[in-house]
C-alpha positions, -999 to 999 in steps of 0.1 A, spaced: -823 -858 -614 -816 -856 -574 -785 -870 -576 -770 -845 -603 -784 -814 -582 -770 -831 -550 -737 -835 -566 -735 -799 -581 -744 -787 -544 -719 -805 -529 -695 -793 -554 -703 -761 -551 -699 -760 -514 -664 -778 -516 -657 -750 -540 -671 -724 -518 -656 -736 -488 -620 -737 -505 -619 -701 -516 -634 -690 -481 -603 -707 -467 -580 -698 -491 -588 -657 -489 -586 -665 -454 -550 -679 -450 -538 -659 -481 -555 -626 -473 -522 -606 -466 -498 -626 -492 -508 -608 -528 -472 -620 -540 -488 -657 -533 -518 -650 -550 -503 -639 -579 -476 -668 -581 -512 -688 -579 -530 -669 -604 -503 -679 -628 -501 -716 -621 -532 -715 -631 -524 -701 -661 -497 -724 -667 -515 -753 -661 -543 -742 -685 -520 -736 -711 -510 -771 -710 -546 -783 -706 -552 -763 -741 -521 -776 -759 -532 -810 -750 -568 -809 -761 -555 -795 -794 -535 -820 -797 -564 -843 -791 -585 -821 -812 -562 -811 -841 -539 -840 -845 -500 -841 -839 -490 -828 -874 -461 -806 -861 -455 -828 -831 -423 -806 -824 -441 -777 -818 -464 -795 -795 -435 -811 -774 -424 -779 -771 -452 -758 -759 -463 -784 -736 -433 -791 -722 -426 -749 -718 -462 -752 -703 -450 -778 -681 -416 -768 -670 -432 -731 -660 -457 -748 -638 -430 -763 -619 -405 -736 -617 -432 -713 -605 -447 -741 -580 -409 -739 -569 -410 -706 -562 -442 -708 -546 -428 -730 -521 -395 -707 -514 -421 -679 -508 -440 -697 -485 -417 -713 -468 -381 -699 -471 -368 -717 -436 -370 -748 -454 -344 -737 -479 -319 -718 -459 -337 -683 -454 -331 -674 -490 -343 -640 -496 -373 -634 -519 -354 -619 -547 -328 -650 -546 -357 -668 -552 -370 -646 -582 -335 -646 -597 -331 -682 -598 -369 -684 -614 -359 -656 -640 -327 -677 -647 -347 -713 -652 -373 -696 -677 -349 -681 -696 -328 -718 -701 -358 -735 -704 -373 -714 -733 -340 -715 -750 -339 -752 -746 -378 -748 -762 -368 -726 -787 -340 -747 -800 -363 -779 -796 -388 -765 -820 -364 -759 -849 
């Protein structure tokens, strides 16, 4: 119908108009891209986890709690590091690396926390 093709144009041109923009403001930041690219990632991985869940059933519901919480506590470390990459004057000029470190250091707790939770 018109509506449907009037809401997949307008879609599309939200869609279109958002990576325009993005490209544009991120065109000389590949380290922001990629931290992107993989919050994505993350956030897909928990999208799948959860419609299997849905899908499948909860049989080993510890495994689920686990994955999707890994899923879930990557997404937010790297949105953290996102945000000291973009804008390290709002957390005392911390170098880059600092930043990475402290990333690196999170992951590795929280998948030993993930690892231990699964049993």
């Amino acid at each position: 119908s018109q509506v449907t093709r009037m809401f997949k144009e307008k879609v599309q041109d939200i869609g279109t108009t958002f990576l325009a923009k993005y490209k544009e403001v991120h065109k000389d930041k590949k380290e922001v891209i990629l931290i992107d690219m993989f919050l994505l990632f993350s956030f897909l991985t928990g999208v799948v986890q959860f419609i299997y869940l849905i899908i499948a059933g909860q049989f080993p519901y510890n495994s689920f709690c686990a994955g999707f919480f890994s899923a879930l506590g990557v997404f937010v470390s790297t949105a953290c590091l996102r945000m000291q990459v973009v804008a390290p004057e709002d957390f005392d000029n911390i170098p880059k690396e600092r930043a990475f470190a402290d990333f690196v250091v999170f992951n590795v707790l929280l998948h030993f926390v993930v690892i231990m939770f699964m049993g």
